[in-house]
MOPAC internal coordinates of N, CA, C and O (Angstrom, degrees):
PM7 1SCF
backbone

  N    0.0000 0     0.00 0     0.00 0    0    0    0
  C    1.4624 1     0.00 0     0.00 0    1    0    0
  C    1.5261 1   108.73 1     0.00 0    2    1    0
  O    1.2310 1   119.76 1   -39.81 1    3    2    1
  N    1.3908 1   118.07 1   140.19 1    3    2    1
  C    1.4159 1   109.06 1  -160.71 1    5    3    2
  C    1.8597 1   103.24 1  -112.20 1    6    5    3
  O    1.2310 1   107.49 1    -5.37 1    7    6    5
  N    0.8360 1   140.92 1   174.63 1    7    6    5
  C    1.6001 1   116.87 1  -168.87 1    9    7    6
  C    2.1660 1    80.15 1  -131.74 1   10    9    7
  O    1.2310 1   144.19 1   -40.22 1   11   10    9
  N    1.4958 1    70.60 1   139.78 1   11   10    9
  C    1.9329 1    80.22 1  -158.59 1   13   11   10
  C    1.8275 1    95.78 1   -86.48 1   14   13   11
  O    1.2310 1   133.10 1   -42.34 1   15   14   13
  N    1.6998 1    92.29 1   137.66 1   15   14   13
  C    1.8863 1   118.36 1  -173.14 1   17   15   14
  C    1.5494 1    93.22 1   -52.82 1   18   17   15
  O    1.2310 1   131.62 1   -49.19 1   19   18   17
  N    1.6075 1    95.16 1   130.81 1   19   18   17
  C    1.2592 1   122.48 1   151.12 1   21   19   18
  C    1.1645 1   134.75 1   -34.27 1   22   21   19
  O    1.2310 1   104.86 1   -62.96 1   23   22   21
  N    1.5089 1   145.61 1   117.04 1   23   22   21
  C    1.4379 1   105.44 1  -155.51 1   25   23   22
  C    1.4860 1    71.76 1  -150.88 1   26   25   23
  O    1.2310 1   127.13 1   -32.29 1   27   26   25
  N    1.7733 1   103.89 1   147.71 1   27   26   25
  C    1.8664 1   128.28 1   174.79 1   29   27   26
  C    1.2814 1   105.76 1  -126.74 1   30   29   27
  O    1.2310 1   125.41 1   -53.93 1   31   30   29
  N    1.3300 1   107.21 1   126.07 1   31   30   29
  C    1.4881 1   123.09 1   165.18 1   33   31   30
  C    1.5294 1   123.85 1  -122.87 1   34   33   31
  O    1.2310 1   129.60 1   -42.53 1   35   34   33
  N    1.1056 1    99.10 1   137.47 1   35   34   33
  C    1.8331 1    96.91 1  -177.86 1   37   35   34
  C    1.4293 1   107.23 1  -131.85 1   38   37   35
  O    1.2310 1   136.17 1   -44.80 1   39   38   37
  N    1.3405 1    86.30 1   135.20 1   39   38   37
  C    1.6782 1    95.45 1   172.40 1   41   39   38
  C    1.6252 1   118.90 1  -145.96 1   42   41   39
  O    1.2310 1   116.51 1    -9.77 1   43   42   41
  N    1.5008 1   124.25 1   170.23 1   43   42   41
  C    1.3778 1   107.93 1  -136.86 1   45   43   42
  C    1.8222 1    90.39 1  -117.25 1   46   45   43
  O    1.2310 1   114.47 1   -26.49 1   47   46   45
  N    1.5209 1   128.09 1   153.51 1   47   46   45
  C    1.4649 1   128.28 1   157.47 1   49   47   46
  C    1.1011 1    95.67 1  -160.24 1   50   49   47
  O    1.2310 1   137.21 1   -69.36 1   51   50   49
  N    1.9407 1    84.27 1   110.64 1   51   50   49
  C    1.7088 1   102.02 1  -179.88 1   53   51   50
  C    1.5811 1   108.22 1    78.61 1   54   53   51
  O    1.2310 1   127.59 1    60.78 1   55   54   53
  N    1.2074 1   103.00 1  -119.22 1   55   54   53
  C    1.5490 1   104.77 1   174.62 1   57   55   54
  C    1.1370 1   111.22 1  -156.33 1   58   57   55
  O    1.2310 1   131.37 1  -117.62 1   59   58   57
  N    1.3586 1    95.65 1    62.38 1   59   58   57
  C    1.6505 1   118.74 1   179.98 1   61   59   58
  C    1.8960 1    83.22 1  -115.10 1   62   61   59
  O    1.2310 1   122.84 1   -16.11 1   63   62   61
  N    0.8947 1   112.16 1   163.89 1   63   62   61
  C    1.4418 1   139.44 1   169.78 1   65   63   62
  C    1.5214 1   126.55 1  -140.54 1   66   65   63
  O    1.2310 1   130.38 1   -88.57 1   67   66   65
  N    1.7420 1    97.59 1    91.43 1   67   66   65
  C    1.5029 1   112.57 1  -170.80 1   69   67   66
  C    1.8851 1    99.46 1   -64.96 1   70   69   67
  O    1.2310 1   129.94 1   -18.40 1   71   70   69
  N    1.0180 1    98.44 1   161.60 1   71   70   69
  C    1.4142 1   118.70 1  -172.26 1   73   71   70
  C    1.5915 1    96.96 1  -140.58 1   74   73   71
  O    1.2310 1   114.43 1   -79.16 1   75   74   73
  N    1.4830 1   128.16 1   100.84 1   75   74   73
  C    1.4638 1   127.05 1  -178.92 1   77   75   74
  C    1.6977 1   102.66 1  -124.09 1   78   77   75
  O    1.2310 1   128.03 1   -68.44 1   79   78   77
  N    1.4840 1   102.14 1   111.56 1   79   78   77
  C    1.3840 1   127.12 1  -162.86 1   81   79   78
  C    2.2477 1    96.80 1  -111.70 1   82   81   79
  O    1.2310 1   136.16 1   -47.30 1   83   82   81
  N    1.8408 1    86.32 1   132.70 1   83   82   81
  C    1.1889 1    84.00 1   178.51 1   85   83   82
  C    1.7752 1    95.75 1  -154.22 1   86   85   83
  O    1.2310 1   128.33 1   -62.61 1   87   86   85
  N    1.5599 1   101.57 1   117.39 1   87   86   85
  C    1.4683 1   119.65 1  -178.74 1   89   87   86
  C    1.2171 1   111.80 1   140.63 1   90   89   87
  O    1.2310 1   120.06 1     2.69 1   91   90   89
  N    1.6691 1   117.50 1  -177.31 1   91   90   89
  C    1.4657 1   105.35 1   167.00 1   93   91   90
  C    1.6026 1   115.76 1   -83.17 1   94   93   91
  O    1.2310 1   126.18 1   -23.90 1   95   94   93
  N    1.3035 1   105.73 1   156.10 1   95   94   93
  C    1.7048 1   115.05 1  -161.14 1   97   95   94
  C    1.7538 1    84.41 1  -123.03 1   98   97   95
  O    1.2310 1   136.48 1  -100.20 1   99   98   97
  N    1.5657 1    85.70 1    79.80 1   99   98   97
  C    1.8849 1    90.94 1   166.22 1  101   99   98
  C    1.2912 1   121.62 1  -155.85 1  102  101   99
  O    1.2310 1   115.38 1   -13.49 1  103  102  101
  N    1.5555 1   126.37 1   166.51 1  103  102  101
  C    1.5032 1   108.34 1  -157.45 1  105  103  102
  C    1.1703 1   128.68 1   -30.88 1  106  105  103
  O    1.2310 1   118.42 1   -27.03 1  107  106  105
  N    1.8856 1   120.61 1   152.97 1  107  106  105
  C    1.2147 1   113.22 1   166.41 1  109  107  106
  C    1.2436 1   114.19 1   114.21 1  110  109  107
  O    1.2310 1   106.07 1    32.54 1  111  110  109
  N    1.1545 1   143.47 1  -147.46 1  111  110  109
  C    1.2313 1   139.46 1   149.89 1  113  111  110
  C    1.3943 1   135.18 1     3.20 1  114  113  111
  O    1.2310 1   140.25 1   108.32 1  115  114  113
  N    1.5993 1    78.31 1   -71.68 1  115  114  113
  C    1.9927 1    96.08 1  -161.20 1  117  115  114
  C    1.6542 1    96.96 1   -95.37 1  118  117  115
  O    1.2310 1   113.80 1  -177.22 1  119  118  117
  N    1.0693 1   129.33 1     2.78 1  119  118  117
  C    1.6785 1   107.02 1   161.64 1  121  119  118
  C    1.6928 1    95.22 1  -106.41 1  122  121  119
  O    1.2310 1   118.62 1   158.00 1  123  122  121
  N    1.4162 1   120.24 1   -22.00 1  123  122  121
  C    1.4822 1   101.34 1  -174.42 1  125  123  122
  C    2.2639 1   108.30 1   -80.43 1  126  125  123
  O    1.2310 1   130.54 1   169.23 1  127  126  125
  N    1.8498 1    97.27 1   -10.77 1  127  126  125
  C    1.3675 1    87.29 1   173.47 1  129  127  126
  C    1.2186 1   113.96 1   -66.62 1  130  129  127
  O    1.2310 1   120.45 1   136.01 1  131  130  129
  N    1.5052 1   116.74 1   -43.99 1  131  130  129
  C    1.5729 1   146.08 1  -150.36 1  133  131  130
  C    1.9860 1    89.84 1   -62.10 1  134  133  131
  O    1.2310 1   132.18 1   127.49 1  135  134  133
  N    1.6751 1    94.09 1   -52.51 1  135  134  133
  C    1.8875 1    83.42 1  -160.65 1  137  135  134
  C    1.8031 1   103.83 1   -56.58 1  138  137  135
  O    1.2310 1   128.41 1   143.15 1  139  138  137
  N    1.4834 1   101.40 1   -36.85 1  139  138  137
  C    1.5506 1   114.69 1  -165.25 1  141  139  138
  C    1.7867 1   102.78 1   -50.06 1  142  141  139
  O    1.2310 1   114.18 1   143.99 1  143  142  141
  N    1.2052 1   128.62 1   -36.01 1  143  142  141
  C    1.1625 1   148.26 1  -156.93 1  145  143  142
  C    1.6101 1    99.18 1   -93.61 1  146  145  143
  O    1.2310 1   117.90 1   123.41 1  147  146  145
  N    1.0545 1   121.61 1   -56.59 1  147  146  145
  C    1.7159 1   121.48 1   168.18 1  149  147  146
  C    1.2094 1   117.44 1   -79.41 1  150  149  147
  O    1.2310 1   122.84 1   146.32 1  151  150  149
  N    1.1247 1   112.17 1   -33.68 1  151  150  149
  C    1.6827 1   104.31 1   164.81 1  153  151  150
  C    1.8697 1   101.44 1   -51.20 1  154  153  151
  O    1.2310 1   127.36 1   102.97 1  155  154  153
  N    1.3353 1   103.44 1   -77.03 1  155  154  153
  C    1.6586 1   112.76 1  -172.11 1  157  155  154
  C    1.3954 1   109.78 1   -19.67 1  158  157  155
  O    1.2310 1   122.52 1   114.37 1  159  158  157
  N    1.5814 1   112.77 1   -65.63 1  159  158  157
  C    1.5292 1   125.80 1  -162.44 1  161  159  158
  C    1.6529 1    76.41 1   -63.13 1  162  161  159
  O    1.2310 1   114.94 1    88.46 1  163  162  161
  N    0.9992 1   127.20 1   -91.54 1  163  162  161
  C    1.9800 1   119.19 1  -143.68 1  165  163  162
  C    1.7189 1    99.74 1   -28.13 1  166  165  163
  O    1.2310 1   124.92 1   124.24 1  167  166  165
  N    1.8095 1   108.15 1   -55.76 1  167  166  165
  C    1.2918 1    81.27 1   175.73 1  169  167  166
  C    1.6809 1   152.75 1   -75.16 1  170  169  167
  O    1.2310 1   125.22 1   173.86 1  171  170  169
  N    1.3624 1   107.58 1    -6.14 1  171  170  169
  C    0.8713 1   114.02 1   139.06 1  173  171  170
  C    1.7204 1   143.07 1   -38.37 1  174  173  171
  O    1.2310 1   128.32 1   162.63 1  175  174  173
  N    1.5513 1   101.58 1   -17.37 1  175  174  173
  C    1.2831 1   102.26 1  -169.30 1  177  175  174
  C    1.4104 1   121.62 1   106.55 1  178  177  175
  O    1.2310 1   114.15 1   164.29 1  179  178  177
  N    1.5388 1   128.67 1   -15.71 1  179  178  177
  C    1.1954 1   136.80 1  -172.49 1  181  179  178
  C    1.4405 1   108.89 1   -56.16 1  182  181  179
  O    1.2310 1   100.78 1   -54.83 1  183  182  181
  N    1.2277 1   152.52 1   125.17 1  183  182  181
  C    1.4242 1   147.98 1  -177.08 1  185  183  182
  C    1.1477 1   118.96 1   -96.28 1  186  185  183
  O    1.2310 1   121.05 1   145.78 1  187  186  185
  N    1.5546 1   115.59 1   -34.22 1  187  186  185
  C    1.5384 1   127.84 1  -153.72 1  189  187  186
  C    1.4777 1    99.10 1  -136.75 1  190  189  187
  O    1.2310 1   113.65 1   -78.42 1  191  190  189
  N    1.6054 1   129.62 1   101.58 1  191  190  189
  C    1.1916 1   142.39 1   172.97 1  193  191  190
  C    1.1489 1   102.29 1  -100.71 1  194  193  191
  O    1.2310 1   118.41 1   -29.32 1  195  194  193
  N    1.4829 1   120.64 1   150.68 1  195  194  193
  C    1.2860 1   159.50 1   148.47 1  197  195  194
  C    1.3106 1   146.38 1  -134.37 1  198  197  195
  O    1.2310 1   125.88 1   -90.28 1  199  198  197
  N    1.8773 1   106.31 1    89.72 1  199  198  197
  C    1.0654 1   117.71 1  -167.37 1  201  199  198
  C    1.7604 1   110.92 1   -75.55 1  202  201  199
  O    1.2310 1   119.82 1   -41.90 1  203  202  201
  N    1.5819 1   117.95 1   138.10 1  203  202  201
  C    1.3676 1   123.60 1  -164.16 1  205  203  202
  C    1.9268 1    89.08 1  -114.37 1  206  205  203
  O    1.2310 1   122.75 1   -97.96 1  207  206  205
  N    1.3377 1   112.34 1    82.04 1  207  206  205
  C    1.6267 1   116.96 1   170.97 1  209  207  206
  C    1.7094 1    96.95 1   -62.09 1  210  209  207
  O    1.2310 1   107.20 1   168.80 1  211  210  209
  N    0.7510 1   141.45 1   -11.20 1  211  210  209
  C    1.7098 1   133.59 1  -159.63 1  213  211  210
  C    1.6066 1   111.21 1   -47.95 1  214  213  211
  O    1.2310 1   121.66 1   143.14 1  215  214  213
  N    1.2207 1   114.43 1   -36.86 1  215  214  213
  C    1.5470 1   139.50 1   168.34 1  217  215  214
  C    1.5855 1   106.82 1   -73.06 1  218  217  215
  O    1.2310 1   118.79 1  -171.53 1  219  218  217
  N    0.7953 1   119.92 1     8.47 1  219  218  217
  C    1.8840 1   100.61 1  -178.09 1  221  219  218
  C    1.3626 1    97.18 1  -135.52 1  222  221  219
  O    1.2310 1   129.24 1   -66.15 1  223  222  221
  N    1.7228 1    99.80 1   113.85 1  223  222  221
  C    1.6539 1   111.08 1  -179.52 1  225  223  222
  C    1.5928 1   106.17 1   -79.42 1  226  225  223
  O    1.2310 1   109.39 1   157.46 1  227  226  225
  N    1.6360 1   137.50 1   -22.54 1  227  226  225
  C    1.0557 1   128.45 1   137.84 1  229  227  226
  C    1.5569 1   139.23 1  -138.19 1  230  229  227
  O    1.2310 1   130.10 1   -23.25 1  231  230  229
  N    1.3899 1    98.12 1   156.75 1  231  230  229
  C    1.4902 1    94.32 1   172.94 1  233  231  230
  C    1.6032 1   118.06 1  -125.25 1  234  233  231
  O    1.2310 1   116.80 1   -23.67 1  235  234  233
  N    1.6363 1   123.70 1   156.33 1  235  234  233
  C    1.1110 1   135.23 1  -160.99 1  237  235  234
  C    1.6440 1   113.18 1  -125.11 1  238  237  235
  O    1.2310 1   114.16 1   -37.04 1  239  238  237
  N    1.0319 1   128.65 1   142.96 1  239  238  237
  C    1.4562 1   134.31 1  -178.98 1  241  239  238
  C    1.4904 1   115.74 1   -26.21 1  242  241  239
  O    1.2310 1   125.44 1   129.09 1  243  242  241
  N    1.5434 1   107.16 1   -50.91 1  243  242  241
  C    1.6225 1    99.80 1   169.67 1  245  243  242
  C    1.9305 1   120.96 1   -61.80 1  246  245  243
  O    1.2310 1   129.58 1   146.19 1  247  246  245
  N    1.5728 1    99.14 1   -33.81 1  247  246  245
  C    1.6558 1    99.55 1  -174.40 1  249  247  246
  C    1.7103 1    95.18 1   -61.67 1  250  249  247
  O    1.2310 1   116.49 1   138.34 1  251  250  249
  N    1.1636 1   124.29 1   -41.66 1  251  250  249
  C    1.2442 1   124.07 1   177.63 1  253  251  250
  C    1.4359 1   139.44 1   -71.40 1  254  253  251
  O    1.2310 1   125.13 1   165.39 1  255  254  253
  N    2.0444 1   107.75 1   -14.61 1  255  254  253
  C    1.5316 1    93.93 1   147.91 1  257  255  254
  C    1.2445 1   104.04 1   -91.92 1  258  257  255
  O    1.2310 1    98.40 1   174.16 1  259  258  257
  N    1.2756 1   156.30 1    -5.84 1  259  258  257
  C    1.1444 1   144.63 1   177.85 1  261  259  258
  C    1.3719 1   117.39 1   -47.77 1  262  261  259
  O    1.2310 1   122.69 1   119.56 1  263  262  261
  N    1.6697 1   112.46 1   -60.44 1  263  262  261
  C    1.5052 1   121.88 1   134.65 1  265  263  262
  C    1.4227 1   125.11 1    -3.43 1  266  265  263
  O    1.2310 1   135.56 1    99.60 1  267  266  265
  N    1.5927 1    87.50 1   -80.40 1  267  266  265
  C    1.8660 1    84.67 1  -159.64 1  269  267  266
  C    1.8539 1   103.65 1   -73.00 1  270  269  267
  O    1.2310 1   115.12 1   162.82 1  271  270  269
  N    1.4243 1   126.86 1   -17.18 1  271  270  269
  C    1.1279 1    99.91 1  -169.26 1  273  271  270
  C    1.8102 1   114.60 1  -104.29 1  274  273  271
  O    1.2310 1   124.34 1   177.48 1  275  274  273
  N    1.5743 1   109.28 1    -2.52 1  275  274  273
  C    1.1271 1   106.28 1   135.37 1  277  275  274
  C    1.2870 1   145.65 1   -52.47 1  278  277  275
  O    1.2310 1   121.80 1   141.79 1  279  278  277
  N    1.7906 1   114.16 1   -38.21 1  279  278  277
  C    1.3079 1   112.00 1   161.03 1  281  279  278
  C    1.0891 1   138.07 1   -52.19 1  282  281  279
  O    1.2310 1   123.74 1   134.92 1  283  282  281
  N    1.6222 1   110.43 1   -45.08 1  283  282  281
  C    1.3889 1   142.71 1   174.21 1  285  283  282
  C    1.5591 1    93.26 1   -49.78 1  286  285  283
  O    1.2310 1    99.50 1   150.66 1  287  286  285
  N    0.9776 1   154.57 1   -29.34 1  287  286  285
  C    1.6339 1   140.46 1  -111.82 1  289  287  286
  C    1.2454 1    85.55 1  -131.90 1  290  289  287
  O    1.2310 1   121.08 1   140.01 1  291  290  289
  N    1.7497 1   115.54 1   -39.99 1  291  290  289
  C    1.4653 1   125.55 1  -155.44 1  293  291  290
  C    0.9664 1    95.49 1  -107.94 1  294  293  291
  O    1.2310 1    82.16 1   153.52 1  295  294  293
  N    1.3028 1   172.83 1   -26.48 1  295  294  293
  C    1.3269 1   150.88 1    92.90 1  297  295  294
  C    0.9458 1   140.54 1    -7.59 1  298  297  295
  O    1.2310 1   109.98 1   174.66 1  299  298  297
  N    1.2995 1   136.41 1    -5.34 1  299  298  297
  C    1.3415 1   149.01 1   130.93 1  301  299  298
  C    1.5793 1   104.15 1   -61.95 1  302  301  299
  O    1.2310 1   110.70 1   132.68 1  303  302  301
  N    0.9136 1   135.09 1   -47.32 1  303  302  301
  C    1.2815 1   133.28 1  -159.03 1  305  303  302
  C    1.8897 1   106.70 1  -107.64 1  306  305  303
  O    1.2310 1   127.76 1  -158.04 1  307  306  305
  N    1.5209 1   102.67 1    21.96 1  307  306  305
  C    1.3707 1   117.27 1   171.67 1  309  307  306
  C    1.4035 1   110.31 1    72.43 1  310  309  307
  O    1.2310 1   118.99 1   167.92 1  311  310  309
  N    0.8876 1   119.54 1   -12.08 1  311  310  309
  C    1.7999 1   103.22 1   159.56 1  313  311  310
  C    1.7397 1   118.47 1   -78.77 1  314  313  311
  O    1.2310 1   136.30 1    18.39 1  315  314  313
  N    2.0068 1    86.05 1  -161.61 1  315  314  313
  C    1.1888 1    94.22 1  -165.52 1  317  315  314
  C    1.6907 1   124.37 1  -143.71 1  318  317  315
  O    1.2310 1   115.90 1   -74.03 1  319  318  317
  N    1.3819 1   125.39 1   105.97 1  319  318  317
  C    1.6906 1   112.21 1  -175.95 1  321  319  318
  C    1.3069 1   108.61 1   -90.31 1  322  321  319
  O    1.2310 1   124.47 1   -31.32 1  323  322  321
  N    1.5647 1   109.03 1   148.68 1  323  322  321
  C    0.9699 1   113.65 1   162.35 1  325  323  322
  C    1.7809 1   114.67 1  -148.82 1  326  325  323
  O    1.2310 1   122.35 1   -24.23 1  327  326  325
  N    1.6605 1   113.11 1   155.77 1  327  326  325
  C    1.5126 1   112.85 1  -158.99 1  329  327  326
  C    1.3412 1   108.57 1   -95.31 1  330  329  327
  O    1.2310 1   114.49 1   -24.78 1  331  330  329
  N    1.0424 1   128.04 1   155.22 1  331  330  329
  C    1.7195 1   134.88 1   152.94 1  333  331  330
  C    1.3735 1   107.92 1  -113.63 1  334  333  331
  O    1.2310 1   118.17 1   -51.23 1  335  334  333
  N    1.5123 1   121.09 1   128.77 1  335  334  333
  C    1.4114 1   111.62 1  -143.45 1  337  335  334
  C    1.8058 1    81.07 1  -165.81 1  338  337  335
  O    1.2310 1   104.29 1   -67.00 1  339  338  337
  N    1.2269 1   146.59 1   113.00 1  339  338  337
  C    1.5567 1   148.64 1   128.10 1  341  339  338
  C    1.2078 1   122.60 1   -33.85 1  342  341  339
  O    1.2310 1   115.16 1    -9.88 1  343  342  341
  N    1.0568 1   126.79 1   170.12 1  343  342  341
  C    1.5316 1   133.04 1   170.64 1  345  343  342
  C    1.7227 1    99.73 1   -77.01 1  346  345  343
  O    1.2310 1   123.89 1   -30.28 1  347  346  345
  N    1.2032 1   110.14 1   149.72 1  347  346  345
  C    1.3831 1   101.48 1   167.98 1  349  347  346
  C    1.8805 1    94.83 1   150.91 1  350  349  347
  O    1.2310 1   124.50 1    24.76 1  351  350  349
  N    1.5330 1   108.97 1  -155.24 1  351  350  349
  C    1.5220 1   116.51 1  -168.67 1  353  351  350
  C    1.2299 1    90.16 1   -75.14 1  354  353  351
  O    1.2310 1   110.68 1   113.18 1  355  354  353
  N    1.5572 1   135.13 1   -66.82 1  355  354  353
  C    1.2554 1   139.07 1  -139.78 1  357  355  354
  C    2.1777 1   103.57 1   -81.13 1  358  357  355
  O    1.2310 1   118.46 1   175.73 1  359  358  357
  N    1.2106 1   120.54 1    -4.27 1  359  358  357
  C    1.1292 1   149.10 1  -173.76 1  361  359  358
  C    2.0134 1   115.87 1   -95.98 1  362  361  359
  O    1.2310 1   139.19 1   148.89 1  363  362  361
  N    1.3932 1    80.40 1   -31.11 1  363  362  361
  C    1.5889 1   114.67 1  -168.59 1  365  363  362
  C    2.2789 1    98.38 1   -89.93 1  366  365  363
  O    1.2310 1   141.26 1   126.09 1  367  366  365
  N    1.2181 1    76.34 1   -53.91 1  367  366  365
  C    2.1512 1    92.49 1   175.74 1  369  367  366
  C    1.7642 1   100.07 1   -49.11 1  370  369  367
  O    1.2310 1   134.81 1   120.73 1  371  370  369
  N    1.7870 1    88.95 1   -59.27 1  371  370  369
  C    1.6050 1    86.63 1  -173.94 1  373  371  370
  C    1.4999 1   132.00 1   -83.75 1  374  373  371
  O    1.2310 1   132.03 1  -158.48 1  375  374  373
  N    1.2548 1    94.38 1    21.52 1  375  374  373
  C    1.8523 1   100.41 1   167.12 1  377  375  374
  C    1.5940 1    90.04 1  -115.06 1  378  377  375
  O    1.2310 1   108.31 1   121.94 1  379  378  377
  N    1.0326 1   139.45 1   -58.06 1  379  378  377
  C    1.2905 1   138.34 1  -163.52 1  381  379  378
  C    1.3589 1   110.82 1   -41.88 1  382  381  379
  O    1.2310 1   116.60 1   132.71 1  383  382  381
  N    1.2852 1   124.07 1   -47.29 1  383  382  381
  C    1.3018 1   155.82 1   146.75 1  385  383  382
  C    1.8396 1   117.75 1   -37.45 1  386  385  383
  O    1.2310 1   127.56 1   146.48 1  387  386  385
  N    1.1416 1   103.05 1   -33.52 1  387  386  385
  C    1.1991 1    89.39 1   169.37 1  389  387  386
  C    1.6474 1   112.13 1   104.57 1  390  389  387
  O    1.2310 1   132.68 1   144.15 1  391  390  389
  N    1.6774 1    93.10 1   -35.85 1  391  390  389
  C    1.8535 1    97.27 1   175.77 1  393  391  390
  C    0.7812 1   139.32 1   -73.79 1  394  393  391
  O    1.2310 1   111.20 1  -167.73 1  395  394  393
  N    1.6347 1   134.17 1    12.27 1  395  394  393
  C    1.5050 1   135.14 1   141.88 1  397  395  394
  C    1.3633 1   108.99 1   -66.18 1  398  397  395
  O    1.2310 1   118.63 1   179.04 1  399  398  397
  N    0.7962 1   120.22 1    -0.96 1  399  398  397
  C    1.5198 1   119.86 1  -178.07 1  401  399  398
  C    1.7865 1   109.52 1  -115.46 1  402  401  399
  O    1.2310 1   119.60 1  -163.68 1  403  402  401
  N    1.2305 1   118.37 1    16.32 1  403  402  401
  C    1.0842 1   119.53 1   179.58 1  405  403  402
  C    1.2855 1   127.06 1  -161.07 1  406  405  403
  O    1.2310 1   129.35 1  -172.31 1  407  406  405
  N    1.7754 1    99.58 1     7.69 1  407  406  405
  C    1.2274 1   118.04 1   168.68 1  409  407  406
  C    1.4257 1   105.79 1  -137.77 1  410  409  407
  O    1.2310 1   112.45 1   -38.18 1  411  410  409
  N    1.2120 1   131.85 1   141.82 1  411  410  409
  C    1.0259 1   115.65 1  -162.85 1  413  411  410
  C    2.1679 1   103.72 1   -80.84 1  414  413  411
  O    1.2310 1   119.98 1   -17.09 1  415  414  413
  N    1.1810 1   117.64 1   162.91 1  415  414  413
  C    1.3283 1   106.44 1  -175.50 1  417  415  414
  C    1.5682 1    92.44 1  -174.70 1  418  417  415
  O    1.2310 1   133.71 1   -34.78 1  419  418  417
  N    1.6841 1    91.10 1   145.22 1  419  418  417
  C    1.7874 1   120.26 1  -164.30 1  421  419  418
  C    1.1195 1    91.32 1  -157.27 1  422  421  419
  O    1.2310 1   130.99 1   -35.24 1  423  422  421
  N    1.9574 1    96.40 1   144.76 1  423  422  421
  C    1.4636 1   142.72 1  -158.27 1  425  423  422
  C    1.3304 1    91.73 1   -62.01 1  426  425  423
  O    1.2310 1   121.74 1   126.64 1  427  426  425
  N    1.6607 1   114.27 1   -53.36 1  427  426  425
  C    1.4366 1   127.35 1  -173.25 1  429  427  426
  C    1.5281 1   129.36 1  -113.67 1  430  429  427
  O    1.2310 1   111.68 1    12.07 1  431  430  429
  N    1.1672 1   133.27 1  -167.93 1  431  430  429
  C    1.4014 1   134.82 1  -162.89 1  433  431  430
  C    2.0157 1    95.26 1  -111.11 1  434  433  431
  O    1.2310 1   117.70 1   142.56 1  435  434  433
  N    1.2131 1   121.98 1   -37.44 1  435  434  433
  C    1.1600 1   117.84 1  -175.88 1  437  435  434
  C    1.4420 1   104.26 1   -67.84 1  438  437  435
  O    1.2310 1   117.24 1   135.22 1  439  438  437
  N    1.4569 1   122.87 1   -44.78 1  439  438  437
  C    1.2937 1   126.78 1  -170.05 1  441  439  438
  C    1.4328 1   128.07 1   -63.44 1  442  441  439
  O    1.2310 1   134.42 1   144.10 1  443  442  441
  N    2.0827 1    89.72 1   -35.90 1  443  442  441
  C    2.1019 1   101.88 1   179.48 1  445  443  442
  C    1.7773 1    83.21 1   -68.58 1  446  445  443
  O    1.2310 1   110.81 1   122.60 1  447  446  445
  N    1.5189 1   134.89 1   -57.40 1  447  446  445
  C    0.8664 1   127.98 1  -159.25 1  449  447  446
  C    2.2414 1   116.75 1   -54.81 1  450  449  447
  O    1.2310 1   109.54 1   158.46 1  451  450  449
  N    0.7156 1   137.21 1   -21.54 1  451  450  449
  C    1.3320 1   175.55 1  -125.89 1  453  451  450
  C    1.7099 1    80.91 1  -119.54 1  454  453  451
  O    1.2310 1   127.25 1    86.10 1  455  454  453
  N    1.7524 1   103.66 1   -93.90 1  455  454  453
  C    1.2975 1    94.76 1   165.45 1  457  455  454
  C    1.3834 1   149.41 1    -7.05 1  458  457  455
  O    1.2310 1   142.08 1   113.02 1  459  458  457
  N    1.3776 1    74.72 1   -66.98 1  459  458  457
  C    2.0782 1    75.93 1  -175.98 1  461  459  458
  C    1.7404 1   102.60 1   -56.44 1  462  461  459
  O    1.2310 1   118.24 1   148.54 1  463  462  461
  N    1.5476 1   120.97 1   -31.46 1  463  462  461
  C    1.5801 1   102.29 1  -158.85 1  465  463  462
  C    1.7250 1   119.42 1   -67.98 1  466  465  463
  O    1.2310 1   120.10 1   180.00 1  467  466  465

């Protein structure tokens, strides 16, 4: 059984910069693709990220500083992340964790978006 490629997509509303993540977001690969990809956009200039976890049945301590120290990075530099995150396991990591509470994070995509204004 082969465990199916990680895959990042971004797409833009307004000048928000969706981040649509689908796989597990755990060491290795897929948190070192994930930083490469938020790193890029900030430098680019991107201010206002929004990562869409809805697709990732799990995540692991590294997918989760990847997270937080992107946030950290972009908030320093005056922007802003925020999560789209369901109820579920990977929803479950990020309360346990503490990072719904320190990132901002919504059920849905209209609502993180809502957010940012």
């Amino acid at each position: 059984m082969s465990v199916a490629e990680f895959q990042i997509k971004v797409r833009e509303s307004g000048d928000v910069r969706i981040v649509d993540l689908d796989g597990r977001l755990t060491i290795g690969d897929a948190s070192e693709r994930l930083n490469e990809v938020l790193s890029g956009l900030a430098e680019k200039g991107a201010r206002k990220i929004l990562i869409n976890l809805n697709g990732v049945p799990q995540i692991d301590s590294s997918g989760i500083s990847t997270i937080v120290r992107n946030s950290i990075t972009l908030g320093r530099d005056g922007g802003s992340l925020r999560l789209i995150c369901k109820a579920g396991r990977v929803r479950d990591a990020l309360s346990v964790t503490r990072l719904v509470e320190a990132i901002p994070t919504f059920d849905s995509e209209s609502a993180a978006l809502a957010g940012f204004a």
